[in-house]
HTML snippet that shows the backbone in 3Dmol.js (N, CA, C, O; Angstrom):
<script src="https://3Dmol.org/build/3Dmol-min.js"></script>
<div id="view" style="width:600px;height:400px;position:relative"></div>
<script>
const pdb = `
ATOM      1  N   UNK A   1     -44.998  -6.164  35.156  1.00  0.00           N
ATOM      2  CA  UNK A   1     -44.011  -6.350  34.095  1.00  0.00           C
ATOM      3  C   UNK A   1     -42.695  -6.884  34.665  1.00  0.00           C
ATOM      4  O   UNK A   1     -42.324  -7.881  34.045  1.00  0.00           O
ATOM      5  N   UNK A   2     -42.098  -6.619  35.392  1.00  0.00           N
ATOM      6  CA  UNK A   2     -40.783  -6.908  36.494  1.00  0.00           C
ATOM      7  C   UNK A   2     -40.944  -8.477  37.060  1.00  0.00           C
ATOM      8  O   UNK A   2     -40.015  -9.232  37.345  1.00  0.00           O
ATOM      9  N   UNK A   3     -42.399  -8.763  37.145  1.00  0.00           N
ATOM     10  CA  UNK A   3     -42.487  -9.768  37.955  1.00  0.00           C
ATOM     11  C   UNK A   3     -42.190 -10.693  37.067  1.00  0.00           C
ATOM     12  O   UNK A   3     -41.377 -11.548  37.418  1.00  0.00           O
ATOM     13  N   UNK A   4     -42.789 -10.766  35.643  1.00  0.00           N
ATOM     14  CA  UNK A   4     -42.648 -11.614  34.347  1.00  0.00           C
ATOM     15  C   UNK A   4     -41.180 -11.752  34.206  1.00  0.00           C
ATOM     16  O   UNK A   4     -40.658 -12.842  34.441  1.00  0.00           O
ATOM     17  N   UNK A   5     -40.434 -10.669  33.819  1.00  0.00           N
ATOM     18  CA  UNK A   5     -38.805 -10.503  33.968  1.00  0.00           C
ATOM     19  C   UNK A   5     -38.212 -11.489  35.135  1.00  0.00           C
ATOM     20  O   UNK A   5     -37.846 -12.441  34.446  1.00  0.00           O
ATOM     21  N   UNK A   6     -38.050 -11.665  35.834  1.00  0.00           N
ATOM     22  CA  UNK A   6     -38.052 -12.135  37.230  1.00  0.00           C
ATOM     23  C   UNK A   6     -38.356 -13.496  36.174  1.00  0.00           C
ATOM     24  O   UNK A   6     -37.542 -13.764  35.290  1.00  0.00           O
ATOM     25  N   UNK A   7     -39.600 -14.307  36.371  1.00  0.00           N
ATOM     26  CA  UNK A   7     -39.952 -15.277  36.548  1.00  0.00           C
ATOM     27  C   UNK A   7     -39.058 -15.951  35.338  1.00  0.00           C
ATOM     28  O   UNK A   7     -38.497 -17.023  35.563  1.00  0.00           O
ATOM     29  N   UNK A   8     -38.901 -15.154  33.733  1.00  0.00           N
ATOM     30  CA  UNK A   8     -38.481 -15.536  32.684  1.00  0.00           C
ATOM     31  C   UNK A   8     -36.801 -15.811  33.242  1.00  0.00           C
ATOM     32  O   UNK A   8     -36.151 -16.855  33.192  1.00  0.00           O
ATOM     33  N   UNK A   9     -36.415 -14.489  33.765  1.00  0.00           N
ATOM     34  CA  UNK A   9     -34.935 -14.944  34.414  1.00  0.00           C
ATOM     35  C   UNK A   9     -34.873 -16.455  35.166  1.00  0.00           C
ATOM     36  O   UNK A   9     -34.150 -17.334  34.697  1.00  0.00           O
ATOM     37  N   UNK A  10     -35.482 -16.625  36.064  1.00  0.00           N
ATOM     38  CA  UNK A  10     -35.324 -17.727  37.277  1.00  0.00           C
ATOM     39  C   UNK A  10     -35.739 -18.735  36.059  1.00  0.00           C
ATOM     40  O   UNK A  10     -34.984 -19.704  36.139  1.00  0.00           O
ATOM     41  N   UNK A  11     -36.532 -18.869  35.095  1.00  0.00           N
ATOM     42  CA  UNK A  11     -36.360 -20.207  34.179  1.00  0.00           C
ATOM     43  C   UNK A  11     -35.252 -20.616  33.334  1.00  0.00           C
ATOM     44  O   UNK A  11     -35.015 -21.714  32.828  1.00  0.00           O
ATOM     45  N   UNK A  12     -34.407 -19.145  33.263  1.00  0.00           N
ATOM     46  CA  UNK A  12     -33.526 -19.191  32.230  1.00  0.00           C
ATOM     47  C   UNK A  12     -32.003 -19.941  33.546  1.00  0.00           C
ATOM     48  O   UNK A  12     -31.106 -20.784  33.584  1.00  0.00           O
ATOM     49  N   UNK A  13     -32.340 -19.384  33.976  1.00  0.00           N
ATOM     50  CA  UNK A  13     -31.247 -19.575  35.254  1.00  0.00           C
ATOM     51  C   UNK A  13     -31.239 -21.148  35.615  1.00  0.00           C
ATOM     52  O   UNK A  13     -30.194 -21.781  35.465  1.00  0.00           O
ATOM     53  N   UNK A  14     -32.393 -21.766  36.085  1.00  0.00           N
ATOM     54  CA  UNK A  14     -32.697 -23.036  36.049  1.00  0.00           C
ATOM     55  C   UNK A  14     -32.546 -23.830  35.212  1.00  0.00           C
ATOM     56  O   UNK A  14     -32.075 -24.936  35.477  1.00  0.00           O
ATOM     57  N   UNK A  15     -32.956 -23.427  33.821  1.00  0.00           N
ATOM     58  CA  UNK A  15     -32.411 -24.577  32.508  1.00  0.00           C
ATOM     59  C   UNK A  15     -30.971 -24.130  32.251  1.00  0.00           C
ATOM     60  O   UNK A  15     -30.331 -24.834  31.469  1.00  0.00           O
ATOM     61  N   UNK A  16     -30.450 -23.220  32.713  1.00  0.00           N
ATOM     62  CA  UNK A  16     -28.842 -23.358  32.489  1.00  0.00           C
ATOM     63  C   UNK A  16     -28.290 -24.246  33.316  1.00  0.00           C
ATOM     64  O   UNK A  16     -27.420 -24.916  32.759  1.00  0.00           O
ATOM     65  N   UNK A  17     -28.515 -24.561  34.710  1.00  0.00           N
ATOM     66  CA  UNK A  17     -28.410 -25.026  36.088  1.00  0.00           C
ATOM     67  C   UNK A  17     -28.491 -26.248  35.508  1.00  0.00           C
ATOM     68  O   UNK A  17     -27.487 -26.957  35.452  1.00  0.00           O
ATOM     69  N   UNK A  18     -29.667 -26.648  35.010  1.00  0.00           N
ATOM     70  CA  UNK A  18     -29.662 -28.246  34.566  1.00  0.00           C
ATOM     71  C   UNK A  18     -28.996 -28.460  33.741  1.00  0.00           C
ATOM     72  O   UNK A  18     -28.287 -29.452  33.913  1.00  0.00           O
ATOM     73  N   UNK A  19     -28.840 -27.758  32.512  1.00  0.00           N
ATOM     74  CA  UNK A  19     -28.260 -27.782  31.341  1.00  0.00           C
ATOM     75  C   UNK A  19     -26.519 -28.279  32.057  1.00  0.00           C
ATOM     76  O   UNK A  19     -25.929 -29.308  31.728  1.00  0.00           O
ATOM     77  N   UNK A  20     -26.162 -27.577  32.737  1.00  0.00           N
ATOM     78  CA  UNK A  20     -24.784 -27.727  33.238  1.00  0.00           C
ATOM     79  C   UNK A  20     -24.902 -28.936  34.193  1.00  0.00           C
ATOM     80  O   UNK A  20     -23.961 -29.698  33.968  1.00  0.00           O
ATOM     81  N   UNK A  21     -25.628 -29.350  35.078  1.00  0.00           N
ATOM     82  CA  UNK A  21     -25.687 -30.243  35.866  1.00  0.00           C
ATOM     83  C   UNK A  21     -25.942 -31.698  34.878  1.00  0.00           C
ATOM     84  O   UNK A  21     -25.721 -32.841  35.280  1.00  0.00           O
ATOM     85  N   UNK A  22     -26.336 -31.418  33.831  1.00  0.00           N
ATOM     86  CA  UNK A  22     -26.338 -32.824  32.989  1.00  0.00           C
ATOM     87  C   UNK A  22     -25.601 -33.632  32.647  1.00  0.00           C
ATOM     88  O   UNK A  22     -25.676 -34.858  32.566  1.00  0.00           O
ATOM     89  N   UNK A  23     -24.417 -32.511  32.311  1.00  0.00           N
ATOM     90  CA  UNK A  23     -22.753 -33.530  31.793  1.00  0.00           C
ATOM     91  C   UNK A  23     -22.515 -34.361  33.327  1.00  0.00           C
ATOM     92  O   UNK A  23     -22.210 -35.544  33.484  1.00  0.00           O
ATOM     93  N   UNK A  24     -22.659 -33.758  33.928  1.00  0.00           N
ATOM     94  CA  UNK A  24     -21.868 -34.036  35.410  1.00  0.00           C
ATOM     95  C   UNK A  24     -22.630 -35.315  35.815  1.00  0.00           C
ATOM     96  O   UNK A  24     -22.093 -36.396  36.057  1.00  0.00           O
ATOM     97  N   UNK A  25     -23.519 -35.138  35.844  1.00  0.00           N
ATOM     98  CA  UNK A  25     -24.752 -36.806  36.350  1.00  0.00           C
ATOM     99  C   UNK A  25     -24.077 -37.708  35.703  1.00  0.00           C
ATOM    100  O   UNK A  25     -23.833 -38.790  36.236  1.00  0.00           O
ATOM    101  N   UNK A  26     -23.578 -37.350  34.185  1.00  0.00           N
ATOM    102  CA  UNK A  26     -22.964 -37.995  32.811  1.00  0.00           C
ATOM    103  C   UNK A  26     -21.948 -38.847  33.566  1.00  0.00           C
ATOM    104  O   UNK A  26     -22.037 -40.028  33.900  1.00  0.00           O
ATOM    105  N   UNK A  27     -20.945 -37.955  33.760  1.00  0.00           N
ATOM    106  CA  UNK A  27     -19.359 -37.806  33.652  1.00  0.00           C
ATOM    107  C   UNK A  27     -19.567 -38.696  35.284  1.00  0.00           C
ATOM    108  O   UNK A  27     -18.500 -39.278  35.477  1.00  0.00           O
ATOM    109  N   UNK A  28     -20.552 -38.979  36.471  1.00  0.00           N
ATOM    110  CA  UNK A  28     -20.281 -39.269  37.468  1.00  0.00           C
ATOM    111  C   UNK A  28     -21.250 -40.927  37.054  1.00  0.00           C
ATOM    112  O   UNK A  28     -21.362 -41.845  37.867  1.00  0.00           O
ATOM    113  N   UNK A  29     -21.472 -40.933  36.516  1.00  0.00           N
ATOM    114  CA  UNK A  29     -22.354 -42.490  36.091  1.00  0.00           C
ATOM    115  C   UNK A  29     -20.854 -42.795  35.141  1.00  0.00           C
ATOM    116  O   UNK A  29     -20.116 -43.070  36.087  1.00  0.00           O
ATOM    117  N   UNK A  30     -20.504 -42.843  34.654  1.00  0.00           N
ATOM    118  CA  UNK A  30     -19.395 -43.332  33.510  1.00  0.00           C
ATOM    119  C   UNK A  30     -18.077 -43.863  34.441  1.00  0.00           C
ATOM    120  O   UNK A  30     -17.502 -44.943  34.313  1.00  0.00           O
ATOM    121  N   UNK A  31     -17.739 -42.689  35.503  1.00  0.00           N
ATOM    122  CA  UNK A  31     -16.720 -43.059  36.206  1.00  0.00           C
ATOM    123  C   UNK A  31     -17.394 -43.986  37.461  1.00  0.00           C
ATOM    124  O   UNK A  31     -16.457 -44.531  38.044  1.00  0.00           O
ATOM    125  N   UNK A  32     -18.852 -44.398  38.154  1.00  0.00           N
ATOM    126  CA  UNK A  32     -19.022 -44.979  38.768  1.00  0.00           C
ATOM    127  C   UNK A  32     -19.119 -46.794  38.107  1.00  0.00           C
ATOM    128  O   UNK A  32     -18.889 -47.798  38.782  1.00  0.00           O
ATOM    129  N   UNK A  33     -19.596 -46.750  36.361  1.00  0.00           N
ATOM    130  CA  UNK A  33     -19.502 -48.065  35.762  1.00  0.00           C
ATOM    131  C   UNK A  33     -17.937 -48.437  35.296  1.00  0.00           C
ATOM    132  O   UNK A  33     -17.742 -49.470  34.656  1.00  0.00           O
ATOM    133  N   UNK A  34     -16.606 -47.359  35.720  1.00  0.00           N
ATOM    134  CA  UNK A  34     -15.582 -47.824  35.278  1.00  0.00           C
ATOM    135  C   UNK A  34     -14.818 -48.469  36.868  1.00  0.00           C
ATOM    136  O   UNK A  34     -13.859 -49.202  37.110  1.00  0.00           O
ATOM    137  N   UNK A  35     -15.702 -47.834  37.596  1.00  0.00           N
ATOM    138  CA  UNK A  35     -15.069 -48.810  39.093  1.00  0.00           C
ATOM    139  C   UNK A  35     -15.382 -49.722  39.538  1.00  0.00           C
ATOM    140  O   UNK A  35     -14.959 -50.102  40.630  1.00  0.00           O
ATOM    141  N   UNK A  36     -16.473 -50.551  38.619  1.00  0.00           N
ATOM    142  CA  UNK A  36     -17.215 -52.002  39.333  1.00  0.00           C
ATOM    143  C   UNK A  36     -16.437 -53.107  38.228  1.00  0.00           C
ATOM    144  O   UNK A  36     -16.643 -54.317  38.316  1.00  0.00           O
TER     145      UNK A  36
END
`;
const viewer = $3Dmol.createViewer("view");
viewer.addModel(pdb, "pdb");
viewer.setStyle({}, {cartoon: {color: "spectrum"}});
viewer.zoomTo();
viewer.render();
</script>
């Protein structure tokens, strides 16, 4: 049962991780097409 907990955490943890890492890929492509 713990181990499921665990595994459901580390997915939730990971799609937040991306979830937050998405703007940023965003926000670093936008400012790399405003310097060429």
């Amino acid at each position: 049962m713990k181990s499921i907990y665990f595994f459901s955490l580390h997915i939730e943890l990971s799609l937040c991780l991306w979830l937050f890492d998405f703007p940023l890929d965003a926000l670093n492509i936008i400012r790399a097409e405003e310097n060429f």
